[in-house]
NUMI-600283 format. One record per atom (N, C-alpha, C): residue in three letters; x, y, z. Coordinates in pm, whole numbers, plus 50000, padded with zeros to 5 digits. Layout:
alaXYZ...
# end
This chain:
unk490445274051341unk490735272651199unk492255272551174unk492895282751232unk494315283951234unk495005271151250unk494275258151379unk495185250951410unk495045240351353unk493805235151245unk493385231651161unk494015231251044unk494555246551021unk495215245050858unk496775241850939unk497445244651080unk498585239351107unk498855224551102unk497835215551166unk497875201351135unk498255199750989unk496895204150881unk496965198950796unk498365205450691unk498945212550753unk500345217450667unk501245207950723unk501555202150864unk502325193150909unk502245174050881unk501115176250806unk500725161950767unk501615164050594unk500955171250558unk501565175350428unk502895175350414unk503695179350514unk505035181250466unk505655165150533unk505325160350622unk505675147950658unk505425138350519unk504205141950487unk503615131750355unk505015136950257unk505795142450233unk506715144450163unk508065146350189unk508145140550285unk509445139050344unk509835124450383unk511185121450364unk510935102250389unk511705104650502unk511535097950621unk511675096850723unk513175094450784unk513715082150675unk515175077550689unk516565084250643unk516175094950493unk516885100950489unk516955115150548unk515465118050537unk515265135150554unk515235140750434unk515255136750329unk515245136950151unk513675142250127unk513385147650041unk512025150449988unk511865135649890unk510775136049879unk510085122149828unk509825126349661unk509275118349626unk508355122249468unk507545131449440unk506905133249575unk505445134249567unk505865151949561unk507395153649680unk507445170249625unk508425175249580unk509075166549442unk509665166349387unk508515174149284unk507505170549284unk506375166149155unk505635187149203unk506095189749327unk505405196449364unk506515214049354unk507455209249349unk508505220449350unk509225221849197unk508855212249123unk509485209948990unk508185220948929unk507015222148961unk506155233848937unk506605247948945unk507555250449007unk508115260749064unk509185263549051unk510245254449005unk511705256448986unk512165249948834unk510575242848710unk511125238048623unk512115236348608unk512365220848644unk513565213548642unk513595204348463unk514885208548448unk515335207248294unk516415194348328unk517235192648443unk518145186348426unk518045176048527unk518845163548539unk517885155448654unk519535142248615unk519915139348758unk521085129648759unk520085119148866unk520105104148797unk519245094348888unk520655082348959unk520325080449061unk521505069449130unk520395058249184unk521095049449112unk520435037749134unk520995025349241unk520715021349352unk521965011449414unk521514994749356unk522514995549318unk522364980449252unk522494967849310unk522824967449474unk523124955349540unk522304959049615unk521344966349649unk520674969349779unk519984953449787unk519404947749748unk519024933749787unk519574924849844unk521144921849773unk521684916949888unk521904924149988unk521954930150023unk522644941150181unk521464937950228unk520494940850195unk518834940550236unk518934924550308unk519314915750255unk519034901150279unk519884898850380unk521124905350357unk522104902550498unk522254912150606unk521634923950613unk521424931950720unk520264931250808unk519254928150687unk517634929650757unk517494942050700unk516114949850723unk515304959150642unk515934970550740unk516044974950860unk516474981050976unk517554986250964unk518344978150906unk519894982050908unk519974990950734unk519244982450633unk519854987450532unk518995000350538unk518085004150556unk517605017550603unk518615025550649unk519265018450779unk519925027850809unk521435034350744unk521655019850679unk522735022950550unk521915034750434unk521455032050418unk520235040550286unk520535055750344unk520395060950465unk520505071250514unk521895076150559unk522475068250570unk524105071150540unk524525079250443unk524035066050359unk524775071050169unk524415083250149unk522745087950192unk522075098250165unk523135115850235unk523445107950326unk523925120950418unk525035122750387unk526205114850293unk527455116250223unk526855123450058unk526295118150041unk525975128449863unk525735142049922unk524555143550026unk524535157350050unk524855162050077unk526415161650167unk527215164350204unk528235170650082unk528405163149991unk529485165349929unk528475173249796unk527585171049783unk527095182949658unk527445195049793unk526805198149860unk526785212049931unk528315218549885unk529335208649907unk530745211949910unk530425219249737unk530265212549648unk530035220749540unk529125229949437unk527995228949506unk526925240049501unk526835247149597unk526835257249604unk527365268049724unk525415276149680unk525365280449572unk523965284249549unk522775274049562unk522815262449600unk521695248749612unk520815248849502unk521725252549397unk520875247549258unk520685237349208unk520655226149285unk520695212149302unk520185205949423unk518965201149337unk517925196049504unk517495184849487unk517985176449615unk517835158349609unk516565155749677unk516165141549628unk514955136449642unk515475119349646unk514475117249724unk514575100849777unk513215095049666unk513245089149575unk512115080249487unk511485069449526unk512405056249608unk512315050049675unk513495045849782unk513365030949843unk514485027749892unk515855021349820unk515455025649707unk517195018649609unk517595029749521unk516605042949554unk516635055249378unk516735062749498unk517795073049433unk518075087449472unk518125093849368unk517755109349318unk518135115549195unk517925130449252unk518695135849163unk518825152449191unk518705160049066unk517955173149078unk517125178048996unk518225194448960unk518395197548820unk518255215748860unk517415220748755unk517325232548767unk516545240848702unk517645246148602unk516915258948470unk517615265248406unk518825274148467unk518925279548558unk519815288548622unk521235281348654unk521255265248628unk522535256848611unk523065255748521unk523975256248385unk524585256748318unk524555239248285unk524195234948150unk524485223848109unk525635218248120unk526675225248122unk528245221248123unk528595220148312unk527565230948354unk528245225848499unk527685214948555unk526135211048513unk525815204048565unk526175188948533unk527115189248433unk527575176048359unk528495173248419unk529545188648417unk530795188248519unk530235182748710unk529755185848749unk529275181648855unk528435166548928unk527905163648796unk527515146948769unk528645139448768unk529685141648682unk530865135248701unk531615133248832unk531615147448875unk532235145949022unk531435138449095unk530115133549058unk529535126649156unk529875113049135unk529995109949022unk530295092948971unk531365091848985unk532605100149005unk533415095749068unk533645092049196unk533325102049260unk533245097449385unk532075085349436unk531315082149416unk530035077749445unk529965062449377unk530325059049266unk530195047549227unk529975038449355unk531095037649395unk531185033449514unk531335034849643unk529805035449696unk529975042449847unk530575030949960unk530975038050043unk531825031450176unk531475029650281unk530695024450374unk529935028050459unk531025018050609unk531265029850603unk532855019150718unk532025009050824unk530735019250922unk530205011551016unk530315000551027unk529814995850891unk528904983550881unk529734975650751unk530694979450734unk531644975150629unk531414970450474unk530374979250448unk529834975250324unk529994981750232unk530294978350084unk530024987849971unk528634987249937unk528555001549907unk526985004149819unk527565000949661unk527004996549539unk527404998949431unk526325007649349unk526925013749285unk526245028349229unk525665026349048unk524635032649031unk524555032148878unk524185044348848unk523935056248743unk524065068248766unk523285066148571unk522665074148595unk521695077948454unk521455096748470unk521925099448335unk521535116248319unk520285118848265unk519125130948270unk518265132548161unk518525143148170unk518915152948011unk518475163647961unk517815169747918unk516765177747950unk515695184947872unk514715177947806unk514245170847886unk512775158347831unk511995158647933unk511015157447874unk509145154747983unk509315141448012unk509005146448170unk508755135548228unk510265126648281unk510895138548363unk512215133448340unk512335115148468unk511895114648561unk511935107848652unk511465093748533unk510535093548503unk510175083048376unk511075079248298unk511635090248254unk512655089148150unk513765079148208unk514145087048304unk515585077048370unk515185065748445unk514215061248477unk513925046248495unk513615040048342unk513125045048249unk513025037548153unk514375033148107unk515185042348141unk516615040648075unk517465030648142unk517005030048287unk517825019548388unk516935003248343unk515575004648279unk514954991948275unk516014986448166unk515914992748044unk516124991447907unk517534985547888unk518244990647978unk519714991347991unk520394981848066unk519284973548144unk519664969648323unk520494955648287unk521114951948145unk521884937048127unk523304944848081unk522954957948078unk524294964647971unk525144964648109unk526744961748061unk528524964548195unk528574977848195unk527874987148214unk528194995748185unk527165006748352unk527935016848420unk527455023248573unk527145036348519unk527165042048409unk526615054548353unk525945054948234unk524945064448210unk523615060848086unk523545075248117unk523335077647958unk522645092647931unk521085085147885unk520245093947911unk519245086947869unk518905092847756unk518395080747662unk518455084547494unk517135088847441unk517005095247350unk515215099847329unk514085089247252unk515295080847254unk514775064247129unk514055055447204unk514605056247375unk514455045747425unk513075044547448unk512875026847460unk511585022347451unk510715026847586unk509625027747595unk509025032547763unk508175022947799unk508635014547890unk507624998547965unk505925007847967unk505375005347949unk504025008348012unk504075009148159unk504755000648155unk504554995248327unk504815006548441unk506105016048387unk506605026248434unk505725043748422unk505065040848288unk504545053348266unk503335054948388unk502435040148370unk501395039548460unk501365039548585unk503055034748613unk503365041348782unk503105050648821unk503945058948775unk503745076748780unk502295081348803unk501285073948686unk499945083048684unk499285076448813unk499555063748891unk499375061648970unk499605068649048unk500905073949140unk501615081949229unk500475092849203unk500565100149103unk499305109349085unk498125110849113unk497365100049112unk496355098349150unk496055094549304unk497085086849348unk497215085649487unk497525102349564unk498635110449516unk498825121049580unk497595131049568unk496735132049480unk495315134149455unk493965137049578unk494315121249597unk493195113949731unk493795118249831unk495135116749897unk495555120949986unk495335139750008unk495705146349923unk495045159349912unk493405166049906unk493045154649880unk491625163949860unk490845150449894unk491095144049991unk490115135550070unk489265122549999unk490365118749910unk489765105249784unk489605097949840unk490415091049984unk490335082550022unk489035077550072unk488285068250040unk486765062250048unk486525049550115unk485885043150203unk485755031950174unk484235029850152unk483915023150072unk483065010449976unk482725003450093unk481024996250106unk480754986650200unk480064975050119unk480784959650153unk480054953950087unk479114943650207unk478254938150160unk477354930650255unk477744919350315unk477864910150371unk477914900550422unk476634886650444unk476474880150367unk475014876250363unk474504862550492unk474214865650560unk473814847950666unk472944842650582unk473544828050593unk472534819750501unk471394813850562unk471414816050702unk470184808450740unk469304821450792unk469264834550782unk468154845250786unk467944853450688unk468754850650547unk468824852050462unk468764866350449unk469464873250540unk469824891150566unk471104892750640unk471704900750560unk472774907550596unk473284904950761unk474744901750791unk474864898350893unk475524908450898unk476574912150888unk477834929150895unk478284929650684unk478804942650752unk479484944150618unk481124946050636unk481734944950511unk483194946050499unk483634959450448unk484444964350511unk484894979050459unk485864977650344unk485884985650218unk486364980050100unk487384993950084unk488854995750069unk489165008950035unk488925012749890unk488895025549832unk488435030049741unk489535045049699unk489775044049609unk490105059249538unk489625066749496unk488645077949531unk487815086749438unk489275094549355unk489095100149254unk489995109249194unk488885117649188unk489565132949145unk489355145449115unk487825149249020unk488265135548923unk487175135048803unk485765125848864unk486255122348944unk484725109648963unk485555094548959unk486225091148898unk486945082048862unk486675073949029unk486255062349010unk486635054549137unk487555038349159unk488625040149158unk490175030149186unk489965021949290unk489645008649222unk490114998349367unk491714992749405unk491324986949493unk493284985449571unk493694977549448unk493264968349336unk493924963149234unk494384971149185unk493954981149145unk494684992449072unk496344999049118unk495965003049239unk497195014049333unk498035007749454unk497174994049491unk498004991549613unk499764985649604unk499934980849505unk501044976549495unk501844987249464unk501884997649413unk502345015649400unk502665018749543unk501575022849616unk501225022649714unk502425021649811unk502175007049806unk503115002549936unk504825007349879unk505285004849753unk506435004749691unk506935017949723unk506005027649699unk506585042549739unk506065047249843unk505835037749962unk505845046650091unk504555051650169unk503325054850032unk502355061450043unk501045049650147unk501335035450139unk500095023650225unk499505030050352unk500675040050416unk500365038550562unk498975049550597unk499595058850504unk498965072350485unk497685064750458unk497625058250327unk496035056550296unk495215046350432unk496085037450478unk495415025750562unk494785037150670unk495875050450728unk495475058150796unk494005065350797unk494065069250655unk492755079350652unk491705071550636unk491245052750590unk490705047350564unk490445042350743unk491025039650804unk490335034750945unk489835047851040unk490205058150992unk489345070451040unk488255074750992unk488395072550870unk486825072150776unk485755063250812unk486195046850857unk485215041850846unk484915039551029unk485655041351153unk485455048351254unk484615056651250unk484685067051198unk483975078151242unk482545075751189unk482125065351034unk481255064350989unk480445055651083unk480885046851121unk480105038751206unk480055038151358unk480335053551376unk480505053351576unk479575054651645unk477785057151577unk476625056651595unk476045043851575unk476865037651500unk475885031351421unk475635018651470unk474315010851434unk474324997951485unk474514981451438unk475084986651342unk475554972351247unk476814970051284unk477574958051256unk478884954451279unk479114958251155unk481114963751139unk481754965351041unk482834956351006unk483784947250944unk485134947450922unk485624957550869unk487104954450931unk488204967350848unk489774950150781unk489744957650698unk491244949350632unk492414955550720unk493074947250797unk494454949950874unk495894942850827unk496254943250726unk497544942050755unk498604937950812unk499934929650788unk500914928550814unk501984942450809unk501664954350718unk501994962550723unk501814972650853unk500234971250868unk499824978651002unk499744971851149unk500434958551161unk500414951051231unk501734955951297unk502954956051175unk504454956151204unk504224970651252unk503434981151266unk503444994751295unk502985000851413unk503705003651507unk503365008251638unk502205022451588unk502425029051503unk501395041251447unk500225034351446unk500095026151320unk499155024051320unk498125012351420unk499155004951503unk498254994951609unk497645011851702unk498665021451753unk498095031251857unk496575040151780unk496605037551648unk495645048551635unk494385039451614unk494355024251619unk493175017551601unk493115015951752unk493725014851833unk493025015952019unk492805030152006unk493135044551936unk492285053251978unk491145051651954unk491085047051803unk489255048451767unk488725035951862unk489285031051893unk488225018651933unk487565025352080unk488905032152171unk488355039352306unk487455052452279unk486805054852168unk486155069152140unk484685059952078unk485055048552032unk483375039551960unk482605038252085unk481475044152051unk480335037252135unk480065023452116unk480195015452050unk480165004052049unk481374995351955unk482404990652077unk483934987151990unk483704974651904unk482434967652038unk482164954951957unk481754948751856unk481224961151825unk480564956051648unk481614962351571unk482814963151577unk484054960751489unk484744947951492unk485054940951339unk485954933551301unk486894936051236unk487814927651277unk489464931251242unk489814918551129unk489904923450988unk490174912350918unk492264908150913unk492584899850926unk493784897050926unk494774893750804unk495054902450708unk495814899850595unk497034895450600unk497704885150528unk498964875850520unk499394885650376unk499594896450378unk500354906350186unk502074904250248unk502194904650340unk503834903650414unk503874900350544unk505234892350522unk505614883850662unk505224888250807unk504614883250892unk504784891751016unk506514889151080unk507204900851100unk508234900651132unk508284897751255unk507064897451371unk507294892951481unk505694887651533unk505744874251540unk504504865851576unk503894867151700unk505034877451829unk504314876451992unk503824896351929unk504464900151863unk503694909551839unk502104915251786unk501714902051716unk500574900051644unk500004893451746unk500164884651853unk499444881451969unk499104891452073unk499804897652084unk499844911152178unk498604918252126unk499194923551999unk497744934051935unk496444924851969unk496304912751952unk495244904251904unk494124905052079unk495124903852140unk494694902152282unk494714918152320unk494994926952318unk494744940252347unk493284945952291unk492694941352177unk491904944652123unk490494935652119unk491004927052134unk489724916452200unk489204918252366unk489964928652447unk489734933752542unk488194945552494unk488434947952379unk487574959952331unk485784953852281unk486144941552273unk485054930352220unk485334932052094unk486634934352006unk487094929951848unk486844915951848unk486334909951736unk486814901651687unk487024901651535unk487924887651555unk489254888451463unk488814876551329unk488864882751253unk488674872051097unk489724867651024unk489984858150987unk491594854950886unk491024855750771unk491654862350645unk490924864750531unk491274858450429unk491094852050322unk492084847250217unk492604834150284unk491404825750367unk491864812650421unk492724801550271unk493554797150313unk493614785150202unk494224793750098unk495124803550130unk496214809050002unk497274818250063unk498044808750100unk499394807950118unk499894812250297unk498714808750355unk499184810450538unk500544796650551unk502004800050612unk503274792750613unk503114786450727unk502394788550820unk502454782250960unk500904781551033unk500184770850987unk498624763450982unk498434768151150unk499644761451245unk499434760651433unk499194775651434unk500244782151423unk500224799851482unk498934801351422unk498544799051360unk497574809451251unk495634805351354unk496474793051392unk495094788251443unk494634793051628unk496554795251670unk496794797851818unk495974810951798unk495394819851701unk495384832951727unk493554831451759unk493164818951785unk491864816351783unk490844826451718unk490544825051583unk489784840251519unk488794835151520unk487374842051477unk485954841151489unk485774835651395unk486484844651270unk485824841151128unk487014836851097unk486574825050947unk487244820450859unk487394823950767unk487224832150639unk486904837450514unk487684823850425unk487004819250333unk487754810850219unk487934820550141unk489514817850111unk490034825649958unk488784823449853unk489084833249795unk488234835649648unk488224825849508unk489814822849532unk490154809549436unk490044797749401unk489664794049596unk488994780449610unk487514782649541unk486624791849631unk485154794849587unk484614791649468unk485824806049401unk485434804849229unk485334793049150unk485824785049152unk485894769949102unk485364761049106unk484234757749251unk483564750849295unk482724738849189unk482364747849104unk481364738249017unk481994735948914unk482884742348914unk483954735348807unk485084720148852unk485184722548965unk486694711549006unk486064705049159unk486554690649146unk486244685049226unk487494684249361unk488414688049307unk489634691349397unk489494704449520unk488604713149401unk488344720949521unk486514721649634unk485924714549563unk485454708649648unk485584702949783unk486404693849748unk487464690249856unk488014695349951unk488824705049899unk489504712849948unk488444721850053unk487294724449985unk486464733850077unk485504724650183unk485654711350180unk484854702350234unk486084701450379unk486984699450324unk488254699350491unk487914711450585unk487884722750497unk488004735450585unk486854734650654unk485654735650555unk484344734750664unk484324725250814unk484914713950762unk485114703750895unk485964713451008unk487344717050959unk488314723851033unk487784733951076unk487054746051004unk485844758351111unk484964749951242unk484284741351185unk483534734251303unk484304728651428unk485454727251388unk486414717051474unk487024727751594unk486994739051503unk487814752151583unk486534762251636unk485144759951618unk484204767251698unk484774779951626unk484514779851406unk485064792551347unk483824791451303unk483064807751246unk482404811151165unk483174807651007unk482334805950933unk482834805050803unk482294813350708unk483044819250636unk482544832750474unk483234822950387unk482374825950283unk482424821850175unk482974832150105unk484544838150054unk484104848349982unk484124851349816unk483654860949721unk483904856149597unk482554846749574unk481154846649563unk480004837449542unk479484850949433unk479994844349344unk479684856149208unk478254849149137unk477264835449133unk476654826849098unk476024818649204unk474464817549162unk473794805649151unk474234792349230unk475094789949095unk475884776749093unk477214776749229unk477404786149231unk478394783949327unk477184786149487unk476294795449478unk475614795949606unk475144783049641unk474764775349570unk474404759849555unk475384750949673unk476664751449644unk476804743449688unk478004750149806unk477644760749850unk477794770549961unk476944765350076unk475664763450042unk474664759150103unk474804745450159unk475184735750026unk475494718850052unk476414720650181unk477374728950136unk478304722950234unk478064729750389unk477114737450457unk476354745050606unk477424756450576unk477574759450458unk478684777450498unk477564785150553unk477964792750636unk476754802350757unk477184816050665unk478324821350550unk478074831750562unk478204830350383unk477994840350334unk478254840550196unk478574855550126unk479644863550078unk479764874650037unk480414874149866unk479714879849782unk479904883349692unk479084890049547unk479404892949442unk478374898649358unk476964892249332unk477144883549390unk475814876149372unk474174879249455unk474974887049545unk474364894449654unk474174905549678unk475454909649726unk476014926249712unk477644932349629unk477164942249556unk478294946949515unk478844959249640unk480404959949625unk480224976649735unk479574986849645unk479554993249775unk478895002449756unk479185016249831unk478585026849789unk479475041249885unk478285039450027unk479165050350123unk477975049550293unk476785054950226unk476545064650148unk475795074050168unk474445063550054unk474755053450007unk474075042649937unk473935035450089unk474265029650133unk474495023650226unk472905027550348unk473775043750405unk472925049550468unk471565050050446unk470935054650330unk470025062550294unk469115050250199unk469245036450142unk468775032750110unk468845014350126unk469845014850201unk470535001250263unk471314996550105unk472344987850139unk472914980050036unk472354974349937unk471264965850025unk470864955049912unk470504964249758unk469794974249782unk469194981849674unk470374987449604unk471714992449692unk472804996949609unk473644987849523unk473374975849555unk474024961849509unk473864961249379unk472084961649360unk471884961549222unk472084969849073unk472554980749155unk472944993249067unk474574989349085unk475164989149150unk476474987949131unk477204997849174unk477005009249183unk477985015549259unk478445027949156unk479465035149205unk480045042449133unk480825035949009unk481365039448929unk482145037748812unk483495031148839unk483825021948858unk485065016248904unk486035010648764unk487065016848791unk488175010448707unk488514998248731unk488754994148837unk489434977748852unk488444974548995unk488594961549007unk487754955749091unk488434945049150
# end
């Protein structure tokens, strides 16, 4: 038990620590501001990080990012001798520092200053670059982290590298609902939200379920159940993707290591570019009693930064009897040859083509090439997105072998799954979902 609650305290504090600076994150910012009610809050914003980003690569400006980081903290220490002033990393372009009541409004103003002076412009000799600085105060307002991005949105055309933030200013939606996001994500990660949803997979010529697709899911606290429309773009922005992709391929591992149906899992360019996460999908795969009835779906959300790397994984894991699906065929793959060198099983058609079918003759078309091009390449083909009738119609016309969507099965939780098979959970629908 002991070594149990030690893991899970060392996952925890990693989950709140960012890696590049050594900075505490949001998440325990959100968690120590419970404890030290923080009244006062200075936000630094870097305003060129994009270009630096574009001319360094992601690698380097990281490692610039952690520079800058280790000069502020450096030089507050020089003037807080009591550490009544505690920094936090928000993302990769936001730094901000927090105090509590026991700081003096006047010092902590006096001390903001010393920071914008010095700091506007950081120096980073290595690599010969200026950082350029933007610096926003909040005093004594809820919800201060909100506050001072609302103030950097509102503000972001004004000549001007310092902003008090005003109590007038307007608040994007966009920003408030971040936050309750972050919340709800730090939620699941704490108390085991993370879910995945199974939806069916239908063969059209035995007219029963061929595998299912593993769907991630957010339970919250309340019942509430969040699909990736909702959080994933949060998600990835603050750091939190890896964590969830993590607990989601252990979940649905462990769910199906008896079992005798094939599964997909959604993989990533994120978890592709990640030595973590390629090592912890060869653990589960060397612990499955049966590796082979796992599929590996292949997502294009970001660039693969290295193409013999994605061959490597591809061929390491097809050693296991994986096979490999491209998902979201026909929306926006940059290089048709590579995509095809990776010889995958399945084809999935995007959802966009599908949806349209009986509406547009263009995409007809469009789905009449691919079918030729699956046959040509010895690919299975999914249909995915067959919400209708009308669209199963001519799913059929054209020999698609697979077909997935509401028309069939909705996801659904394992324990629907388990205990009464899909099809029957399909028709009920599932838990209560916010976005879909």
């Amino acid at each position: 038990m002991g070594e149990l609650l030690k893991k899970q305290q060392g996952f925890q504090e990693k989950l709140m620590v960012d890696v590049h600076t050594g900075l505490g994150n949001y998440i325990k910012y959100k968690e120590e501001n419970k404890l030290r009610s923080y009244d006062k809050l200075v936000m630094i914003q870097i305003e060129n990080a994009e270009a630096i980003r574009s001319q360094l690569g992601q690698d380097q400006y990281l490692a610039l990012l952690g520079q800058a980081a280790d000069q502020i903290q450096t030089f507050l220490r020089t003037l807080v001798q009591d550490q009544g002033l505690t920094s936090y990393l928000l993302n990769e372009e936001t730094l901000f520092a927090a105090a509590g009541p026991a700081m003096s409004e006047d010092q902590f103003l006096s001390l903001v200053h010393a920071l914008f002076d010095k700091f506007q412009f950081i120096k980073i000799h290595d690599i010969q670059k200026t950082v350029l600085c933007r610096f926003v105060v909040v005093l004594h307002q809820q919800d201060m982290v909100e506050r001072a991005l609302n103030t950097l949105h509102a503000n972001r055309h004004r000549q001007t590298s310092f902003l008090i933030c005003d109590h007038e200013a307007d608040e994007p939606l966009s920003s408030i609902e971040e936050f309750k996001i972050i919340d709800v994500l730090t939620r699941a990660l704490e108390n085991d939200g993370v879910v995945p949803y199974f939806q069916g997979i239908r063969d059209n010529q035995t007219q029963s379920i061929s595998h299912y697709e593993a769907l991630m899911r957010i339970i919250d606290v309340d019942g509430t159940v969040y699909a990736p429309a909702f959080f994933m773009d949060t998600a990835k922005k603050y750091h939190l993707y890896s964590y969830l992709s993590e607990r989601m391929y252990e979940r649905v591992f462990s769910l199906f290591a008896e079992r005798g149906e094939s599964v997909s899992l959604n993989f990533s360019a994120y978890d592709i570019n990640s030595q973590k996460m390629q090592q912890l999908i060869f653990e589960q795969l060397e612990k499955a009693a049966h590796p082979e009835h796992f599929i590996l779906e292949i997502l294009e959300d970001e660039p693969f930064r290295d193409v013999e790397t994605l061959r490597c994984f591809i061929h390491k894991i097809r050693q296991y009897g994986v096979q490999i699906a491209i998902d979201d065929f026909g929306s926006g793959y940059s290089n048709f040859l590579q995509l095809m060198e990776l010889n995958p099983d399945y084809l999935k058609i995007d959802g966009e083509i599908i949806r349209h079918l009986h509406q547009s003759e263009t995409h007809r078309k469009l789905l009449r090439a691919i079918t030729v091009l699956g046959r040509e390449f010895n690919m299975k083909i999914v249909a995915e997105f067959v919400e209708n009738k009308a669209i199963q119609s001519h799913i059929l016309d054209y020999g698609i072998q697979y077909s997935q969507g509401f028309y069939f099965y909705k996801p659904a939780g394992f324990d629907q799954l388990a205990l009464s098979g899909i099809d029957a959970a399909a028709q009920q629908g599932g838990s209560r979902d916010v976005s879909l």
